[in-house]
Rosetta silent file (secondary structure, phi, psi, omega in degrees, C-alpha in Angstrom):
SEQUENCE: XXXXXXXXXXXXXXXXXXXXXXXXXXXXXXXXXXXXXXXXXXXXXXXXXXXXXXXXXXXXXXXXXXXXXXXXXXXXXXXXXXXXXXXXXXXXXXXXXXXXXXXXXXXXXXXXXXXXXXXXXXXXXXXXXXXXXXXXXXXXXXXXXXXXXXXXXXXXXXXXXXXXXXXXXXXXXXXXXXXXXXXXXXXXXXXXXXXXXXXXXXXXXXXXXXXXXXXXX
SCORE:     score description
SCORE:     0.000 S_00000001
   1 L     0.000  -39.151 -175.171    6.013    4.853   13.033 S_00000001
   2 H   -76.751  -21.323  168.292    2.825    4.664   10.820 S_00000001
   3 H   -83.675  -30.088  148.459    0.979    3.329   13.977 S_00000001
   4 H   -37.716  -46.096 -175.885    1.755    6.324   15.944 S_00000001
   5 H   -55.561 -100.532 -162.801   -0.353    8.193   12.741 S_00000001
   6 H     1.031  -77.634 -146.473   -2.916    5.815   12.922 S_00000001
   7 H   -79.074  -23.996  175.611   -3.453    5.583   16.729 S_00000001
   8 H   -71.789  -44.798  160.611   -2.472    9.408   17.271 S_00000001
   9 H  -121.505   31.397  165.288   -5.164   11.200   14.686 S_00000001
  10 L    37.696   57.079 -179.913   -6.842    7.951   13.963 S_00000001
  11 L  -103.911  156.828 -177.144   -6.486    7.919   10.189 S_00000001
  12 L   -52.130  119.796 -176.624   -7.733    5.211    7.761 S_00000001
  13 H   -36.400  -87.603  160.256   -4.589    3.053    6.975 S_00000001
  14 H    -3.725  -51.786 -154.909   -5.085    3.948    3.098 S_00000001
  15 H   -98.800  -16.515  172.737   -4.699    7.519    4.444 S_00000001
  16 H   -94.587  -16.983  162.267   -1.315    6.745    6.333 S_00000001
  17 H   -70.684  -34.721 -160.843   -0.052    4.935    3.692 S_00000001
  18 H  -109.294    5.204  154.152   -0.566    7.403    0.872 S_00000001
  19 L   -17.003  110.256  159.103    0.936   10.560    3.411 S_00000001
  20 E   -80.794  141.745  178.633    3.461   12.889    1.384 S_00000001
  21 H   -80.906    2.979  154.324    5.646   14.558    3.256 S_00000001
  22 H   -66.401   -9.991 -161.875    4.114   17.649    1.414 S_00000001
  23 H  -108.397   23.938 -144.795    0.945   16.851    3.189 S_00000001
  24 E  -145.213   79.232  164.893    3.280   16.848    6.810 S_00000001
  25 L   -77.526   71.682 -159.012    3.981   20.555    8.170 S_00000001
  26 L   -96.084   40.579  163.216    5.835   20.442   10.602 S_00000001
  27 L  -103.268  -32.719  167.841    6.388   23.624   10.861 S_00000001
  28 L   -72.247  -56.508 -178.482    2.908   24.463   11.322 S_00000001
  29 L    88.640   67.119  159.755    2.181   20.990   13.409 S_00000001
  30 L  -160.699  163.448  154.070   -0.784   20.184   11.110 S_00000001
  31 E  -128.653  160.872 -153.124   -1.283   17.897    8.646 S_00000001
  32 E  -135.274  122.136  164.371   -3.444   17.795    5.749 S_00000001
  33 L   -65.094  102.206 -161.487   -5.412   14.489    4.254 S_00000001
  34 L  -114.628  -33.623 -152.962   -5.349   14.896    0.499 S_00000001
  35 E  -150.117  158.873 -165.024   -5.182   11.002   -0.850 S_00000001
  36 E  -135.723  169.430 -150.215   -6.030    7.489    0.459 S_00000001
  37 E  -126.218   86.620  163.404   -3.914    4.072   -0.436 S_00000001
  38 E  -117.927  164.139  167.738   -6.365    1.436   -1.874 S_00000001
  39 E   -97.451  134.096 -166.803   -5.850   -1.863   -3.328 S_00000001
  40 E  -138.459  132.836 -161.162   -6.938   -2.571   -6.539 S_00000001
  41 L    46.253   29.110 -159.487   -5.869   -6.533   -8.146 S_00000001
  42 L    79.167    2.945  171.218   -3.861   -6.673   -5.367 S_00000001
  43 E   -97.555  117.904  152.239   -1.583   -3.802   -6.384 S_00000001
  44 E   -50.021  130.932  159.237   -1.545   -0.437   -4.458 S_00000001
  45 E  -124.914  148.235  178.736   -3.027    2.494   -6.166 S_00000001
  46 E  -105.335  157.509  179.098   -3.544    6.025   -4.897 S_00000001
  47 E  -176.127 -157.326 -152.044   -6.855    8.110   -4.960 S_00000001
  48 E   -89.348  167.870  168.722   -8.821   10.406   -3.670 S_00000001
  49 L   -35.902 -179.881  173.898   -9.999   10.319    0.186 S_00000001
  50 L   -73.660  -35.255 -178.337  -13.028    8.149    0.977 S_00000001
  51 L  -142.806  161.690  168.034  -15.306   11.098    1.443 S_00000001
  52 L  -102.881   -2.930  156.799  -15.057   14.490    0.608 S_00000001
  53 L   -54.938  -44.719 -151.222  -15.309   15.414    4.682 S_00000001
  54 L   -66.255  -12.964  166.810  -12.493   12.849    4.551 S_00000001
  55 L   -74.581  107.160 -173.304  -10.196   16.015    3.122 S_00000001
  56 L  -160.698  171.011 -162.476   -9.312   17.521    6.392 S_00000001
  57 E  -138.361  118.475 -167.620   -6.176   19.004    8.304 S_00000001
  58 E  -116.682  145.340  165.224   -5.832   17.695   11.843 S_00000001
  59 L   -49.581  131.945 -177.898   -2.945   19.313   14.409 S_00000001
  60 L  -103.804  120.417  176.060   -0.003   17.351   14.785 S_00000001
  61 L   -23.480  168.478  147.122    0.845   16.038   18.330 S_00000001
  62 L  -108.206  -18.738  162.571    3.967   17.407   19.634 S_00000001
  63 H   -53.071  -31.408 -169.781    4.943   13.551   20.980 S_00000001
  64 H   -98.481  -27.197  173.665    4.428   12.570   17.231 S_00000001
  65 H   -53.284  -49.034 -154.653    6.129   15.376   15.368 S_00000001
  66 H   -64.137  -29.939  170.299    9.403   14.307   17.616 S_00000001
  67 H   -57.649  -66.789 -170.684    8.850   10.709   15.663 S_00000001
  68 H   -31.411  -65.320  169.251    8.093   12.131   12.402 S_00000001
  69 H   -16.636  -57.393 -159.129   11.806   14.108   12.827 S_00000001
  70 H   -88.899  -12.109 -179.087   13.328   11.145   13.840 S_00000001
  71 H   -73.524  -47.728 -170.155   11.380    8.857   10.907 S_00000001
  72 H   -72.871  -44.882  177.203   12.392   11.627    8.426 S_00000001
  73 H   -59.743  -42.469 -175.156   15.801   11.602    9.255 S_00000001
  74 H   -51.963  -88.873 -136.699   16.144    7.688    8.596 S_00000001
  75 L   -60.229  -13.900  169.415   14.588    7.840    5.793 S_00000001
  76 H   -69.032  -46.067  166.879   16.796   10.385    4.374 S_00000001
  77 H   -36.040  -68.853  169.582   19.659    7.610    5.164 S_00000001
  78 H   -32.876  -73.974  178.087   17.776    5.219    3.253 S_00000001
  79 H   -14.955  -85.040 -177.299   17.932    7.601    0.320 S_00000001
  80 H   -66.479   -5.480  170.114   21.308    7.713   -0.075 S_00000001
  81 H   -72.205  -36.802  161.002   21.971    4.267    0.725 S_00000001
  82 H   -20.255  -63.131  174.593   19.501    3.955   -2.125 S_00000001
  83 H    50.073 -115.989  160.575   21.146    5.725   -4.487 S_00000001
  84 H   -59.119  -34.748  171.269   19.894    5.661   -8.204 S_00000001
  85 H   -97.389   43.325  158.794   17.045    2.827   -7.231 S_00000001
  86 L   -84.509  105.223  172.308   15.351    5.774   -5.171 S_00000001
  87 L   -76.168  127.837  152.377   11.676    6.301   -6.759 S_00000001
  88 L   -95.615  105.206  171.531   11.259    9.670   -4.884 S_00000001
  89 L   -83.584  -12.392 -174.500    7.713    9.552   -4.181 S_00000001
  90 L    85.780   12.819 -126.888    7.548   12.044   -1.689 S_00000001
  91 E   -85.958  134.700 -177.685    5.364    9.014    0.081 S_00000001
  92 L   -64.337  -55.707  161.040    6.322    9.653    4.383 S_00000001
  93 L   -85.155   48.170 -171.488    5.834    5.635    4.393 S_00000001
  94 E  -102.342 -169.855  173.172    7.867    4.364    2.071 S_00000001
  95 L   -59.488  171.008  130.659    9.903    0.979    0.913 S_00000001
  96 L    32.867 -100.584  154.421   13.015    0.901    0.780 S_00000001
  97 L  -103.840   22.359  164.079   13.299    2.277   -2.580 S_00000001
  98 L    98.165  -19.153 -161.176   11.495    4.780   -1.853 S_00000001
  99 L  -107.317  154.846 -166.069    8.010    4.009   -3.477 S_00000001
 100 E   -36.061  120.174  174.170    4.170    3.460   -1.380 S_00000001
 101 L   -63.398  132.714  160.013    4.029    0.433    1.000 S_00000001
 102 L   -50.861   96.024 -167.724    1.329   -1.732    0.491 S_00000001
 103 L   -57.835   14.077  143.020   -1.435   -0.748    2.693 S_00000001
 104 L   -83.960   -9.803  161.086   -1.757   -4.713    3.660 S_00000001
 105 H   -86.587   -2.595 -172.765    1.129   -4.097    5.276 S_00000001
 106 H   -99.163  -34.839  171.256    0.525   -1.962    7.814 S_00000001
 107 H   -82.473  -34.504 -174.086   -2.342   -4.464    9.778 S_00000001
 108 H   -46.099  -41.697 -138.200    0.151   -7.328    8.992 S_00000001
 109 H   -95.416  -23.868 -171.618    2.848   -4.974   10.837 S_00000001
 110 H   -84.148  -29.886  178.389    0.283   -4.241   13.506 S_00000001
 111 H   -70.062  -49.784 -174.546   -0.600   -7.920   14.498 S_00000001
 112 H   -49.032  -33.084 -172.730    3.134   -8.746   14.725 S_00000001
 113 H   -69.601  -21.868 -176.852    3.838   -6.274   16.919 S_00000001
 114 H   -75.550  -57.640  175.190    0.963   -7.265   19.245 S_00000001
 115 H   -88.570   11.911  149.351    2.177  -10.858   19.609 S_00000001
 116 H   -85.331  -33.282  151.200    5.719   -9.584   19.887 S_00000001
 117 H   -26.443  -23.926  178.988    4.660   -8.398   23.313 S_00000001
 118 L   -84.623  104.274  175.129    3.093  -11.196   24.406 S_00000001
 119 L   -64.307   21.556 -154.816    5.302  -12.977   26.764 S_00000001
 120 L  -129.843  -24.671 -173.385    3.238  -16.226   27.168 S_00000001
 121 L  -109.734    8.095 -159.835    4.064  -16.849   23.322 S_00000001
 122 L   -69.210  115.955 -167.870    7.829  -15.748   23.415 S_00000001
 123 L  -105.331  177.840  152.578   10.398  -17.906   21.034 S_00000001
 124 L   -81.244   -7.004  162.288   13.754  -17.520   20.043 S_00000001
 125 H   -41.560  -59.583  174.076   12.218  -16.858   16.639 S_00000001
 126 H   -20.217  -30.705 -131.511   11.466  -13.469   17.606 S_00000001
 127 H  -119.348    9.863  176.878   15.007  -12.633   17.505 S_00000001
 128 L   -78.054  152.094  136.571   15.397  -12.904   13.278 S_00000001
 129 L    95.244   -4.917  165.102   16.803  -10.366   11.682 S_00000001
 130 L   -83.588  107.695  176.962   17.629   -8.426   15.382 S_00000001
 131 L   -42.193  111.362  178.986   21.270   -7.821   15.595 S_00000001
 132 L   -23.877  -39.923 -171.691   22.835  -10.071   18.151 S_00000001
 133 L   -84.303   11.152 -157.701   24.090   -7.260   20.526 S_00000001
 134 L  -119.021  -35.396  176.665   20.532   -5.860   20.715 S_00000001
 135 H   -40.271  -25.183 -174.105   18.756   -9.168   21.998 S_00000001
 136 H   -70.177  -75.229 -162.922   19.778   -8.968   25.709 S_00000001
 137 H   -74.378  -40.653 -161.661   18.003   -5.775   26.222 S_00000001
 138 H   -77.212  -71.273 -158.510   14.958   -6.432   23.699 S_00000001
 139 H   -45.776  -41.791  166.658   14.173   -9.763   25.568 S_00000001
 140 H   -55.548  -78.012  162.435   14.070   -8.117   28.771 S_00000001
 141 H    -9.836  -45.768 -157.885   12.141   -5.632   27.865 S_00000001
 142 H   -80.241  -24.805 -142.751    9.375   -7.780   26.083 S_00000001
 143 H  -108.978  -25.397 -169.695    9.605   -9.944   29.731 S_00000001
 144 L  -109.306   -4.720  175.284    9.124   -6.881   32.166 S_00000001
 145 L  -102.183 -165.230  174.315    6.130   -5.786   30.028 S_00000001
 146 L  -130.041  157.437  173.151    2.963   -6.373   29.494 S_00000001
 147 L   -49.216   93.108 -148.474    0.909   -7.453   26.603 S_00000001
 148 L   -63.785  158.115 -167.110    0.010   -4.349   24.067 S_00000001
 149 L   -82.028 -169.699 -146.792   -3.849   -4.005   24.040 S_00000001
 150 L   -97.426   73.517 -165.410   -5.841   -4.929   21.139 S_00000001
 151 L   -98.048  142.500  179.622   -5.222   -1.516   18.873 S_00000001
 152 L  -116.304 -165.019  153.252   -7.046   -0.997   15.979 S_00000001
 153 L   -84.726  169.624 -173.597   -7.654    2.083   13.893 S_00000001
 154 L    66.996   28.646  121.785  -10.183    4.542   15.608 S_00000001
 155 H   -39.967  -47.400 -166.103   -8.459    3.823   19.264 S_00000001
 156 H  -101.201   25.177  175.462   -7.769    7.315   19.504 S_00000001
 157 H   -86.860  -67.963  149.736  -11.220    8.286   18.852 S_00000001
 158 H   -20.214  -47.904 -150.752  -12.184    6.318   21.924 S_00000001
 159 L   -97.481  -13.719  175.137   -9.600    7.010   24.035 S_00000001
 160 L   -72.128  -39.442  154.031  -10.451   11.210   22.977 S_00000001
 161 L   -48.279  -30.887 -174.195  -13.953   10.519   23.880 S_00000001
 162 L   -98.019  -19.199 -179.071  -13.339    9.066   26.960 S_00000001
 163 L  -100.828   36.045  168.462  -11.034   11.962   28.163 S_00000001
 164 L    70.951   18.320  131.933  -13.902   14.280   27.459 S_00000001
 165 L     9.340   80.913 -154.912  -13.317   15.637   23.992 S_00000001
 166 L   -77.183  144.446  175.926  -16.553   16.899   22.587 S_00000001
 167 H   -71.405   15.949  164.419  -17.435   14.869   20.223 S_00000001
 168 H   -81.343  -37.479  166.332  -17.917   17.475   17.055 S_00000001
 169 H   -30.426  -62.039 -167.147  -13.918   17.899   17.541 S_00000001
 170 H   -65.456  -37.468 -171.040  -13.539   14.054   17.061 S_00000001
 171 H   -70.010   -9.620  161.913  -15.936   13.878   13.795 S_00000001
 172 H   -74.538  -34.803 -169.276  -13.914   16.794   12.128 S_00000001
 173 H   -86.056   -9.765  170.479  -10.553   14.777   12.863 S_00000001
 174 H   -90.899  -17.868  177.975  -12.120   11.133   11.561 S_00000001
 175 L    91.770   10.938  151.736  -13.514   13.055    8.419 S_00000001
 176 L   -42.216  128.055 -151.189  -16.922   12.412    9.406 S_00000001
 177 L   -69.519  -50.587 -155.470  -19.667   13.802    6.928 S_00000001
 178 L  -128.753  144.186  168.134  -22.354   14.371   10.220 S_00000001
 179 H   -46.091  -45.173  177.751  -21.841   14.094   14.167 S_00000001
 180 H   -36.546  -42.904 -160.805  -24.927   11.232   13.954 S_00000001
 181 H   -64.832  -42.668  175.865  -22.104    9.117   12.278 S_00000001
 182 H   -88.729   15.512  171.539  -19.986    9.472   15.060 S_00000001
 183 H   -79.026  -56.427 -155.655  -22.774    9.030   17.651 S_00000001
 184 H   -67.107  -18.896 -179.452  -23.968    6.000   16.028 S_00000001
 185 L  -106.360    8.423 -176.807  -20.398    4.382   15.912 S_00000001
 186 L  -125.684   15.730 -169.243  -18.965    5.971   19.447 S_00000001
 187 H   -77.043  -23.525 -161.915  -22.193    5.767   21.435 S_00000001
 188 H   -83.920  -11.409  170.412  -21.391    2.923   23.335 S_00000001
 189 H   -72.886  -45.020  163.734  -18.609    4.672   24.319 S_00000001
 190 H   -68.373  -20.346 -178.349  -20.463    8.039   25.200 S_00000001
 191 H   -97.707  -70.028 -168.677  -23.041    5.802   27.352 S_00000001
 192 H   -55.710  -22.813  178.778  -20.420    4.347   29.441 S_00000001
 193 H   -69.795  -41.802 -175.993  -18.825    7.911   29.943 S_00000001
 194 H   -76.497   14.166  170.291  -22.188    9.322   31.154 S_00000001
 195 L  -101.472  -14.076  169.103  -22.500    6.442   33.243 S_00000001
 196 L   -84.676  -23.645 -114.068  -18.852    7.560   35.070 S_00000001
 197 L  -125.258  -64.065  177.669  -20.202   10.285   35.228 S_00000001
 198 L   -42.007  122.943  170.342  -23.577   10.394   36.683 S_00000001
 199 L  -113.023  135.713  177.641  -24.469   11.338   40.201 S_00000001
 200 L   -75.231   90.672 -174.250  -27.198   10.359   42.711 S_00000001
 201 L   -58.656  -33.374 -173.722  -28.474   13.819   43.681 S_00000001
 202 L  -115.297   29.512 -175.565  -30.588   11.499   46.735 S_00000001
 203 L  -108.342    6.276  157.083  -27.708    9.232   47.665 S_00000001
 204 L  -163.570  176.338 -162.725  -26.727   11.455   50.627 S_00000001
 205 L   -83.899  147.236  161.869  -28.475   14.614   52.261 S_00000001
 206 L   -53.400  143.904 -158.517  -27.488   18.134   50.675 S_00000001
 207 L  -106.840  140.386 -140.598  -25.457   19.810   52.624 S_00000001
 208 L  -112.779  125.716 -178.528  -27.459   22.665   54.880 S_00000001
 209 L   -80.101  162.971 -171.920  -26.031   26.286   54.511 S_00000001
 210 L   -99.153  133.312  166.654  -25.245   27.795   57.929 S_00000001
 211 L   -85.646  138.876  167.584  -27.543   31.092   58.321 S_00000001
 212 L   -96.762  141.112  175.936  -25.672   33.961   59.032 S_00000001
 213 L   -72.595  148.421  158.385  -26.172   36.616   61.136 S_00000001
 214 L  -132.586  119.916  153.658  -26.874   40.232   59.346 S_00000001
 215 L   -19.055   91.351  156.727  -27.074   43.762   60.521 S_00000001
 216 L   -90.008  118.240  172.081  -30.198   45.616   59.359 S_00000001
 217 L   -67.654    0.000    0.000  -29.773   49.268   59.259 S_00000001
């Protein structure tokens, strides 16, 4: 679910990690970047964004709200399965017990997922901790698919860029301070668009208007 954030408004893992579900409107469909996830001795700590551009309120999907719903509902479950060893953190991504996931977990969670797709490495290992009556269908699945690309964060930056987005849009939703930043780190991406793009004005003849006759009074 936290890679949906990620790849859907391309926030800094730290920033999908430390998500409240105060900072999650989904009545509005926006969401608002108040606090980042860092590590400090190896312990999670919360703090402030990265930048202070990095405080910013981006529109919520409507494919990603319908997660969030269904993520929110679990997670209520959890609660009460919980019971008294519930921290209520408010935190959108939490354990368990309620308290902030360790924002090393979230690329750990992202590589696994990437080689569970890959059918050229497939074991019966795959299959811990998946409830016997669910393997049948999951195996298929993994076997009729193909191999998830290589997603990082800042994927949907790209992929916003490339479907023509202008780019001052994307540098308010990455929390860039100036559009240069996201020139200088999207350019190669912006060169290859205008290179789709680009037409040979002398690569066939212009096409010759027909003169019409007209009636001078």
């Amino acid at each position: 679910m936290s890679f949906r954030d990620s790849l859907s408004l391309d926030l800094r893992r730290g920033e999908v990690m430390a998500l409240r579900w105060q900072d999650v409107d989904l009545e509005r469909n926006m969401l608002y970047v108040r606090q980042n996830l860092v590590t400090v001795g190896g312990k999670p700590e919360l703090g402030e964004p990265k930048t202070r551009y990095s405080k910013r309120d981006i529109p919520i999907p409507t494919t990603l709200k319908s997660l969030l719903l269904i993520h929110k509902a679990r997670q209520e479950t959890e609660r009460i399965k919980a019971a008294e060893a519930w921290h209520d953190t408010g935190a959108v991504f939490a354990t368990e017990t309620g308290e902030y996931t360790h924002p090393d977990n979230f690329g750990r969670a992202l590589r696994n997922l990437i080689e569970w797709s890959d059918v050229s490495t497939f074991t019966i290992k795959r299959f811990l901790g998946v409830p016997i009556e669910a393997r049948g269908k999951l195996e298929t699945i993994i076997k009729d698919s193909e191999k998830l690309p290589d997603l990082r964060p800042h994927t949907a930056a790209t992929l916003m860029l490339r479907r023509g987005v202008a780019v001052e849009v994307v540098s308010r939703i990455l929390g860039h301070s100036k559009v240069s930043v996201t020139l200088d780190i999207y350019r190669h991406v912006l060169e290859s668009e205008k290179q789709a793009v680009m037409v040979d004005l002398f690569d066939a003849p212009l096409p010759v208007r027909q003169a019409q006759a007209v009636t001078l009074n």
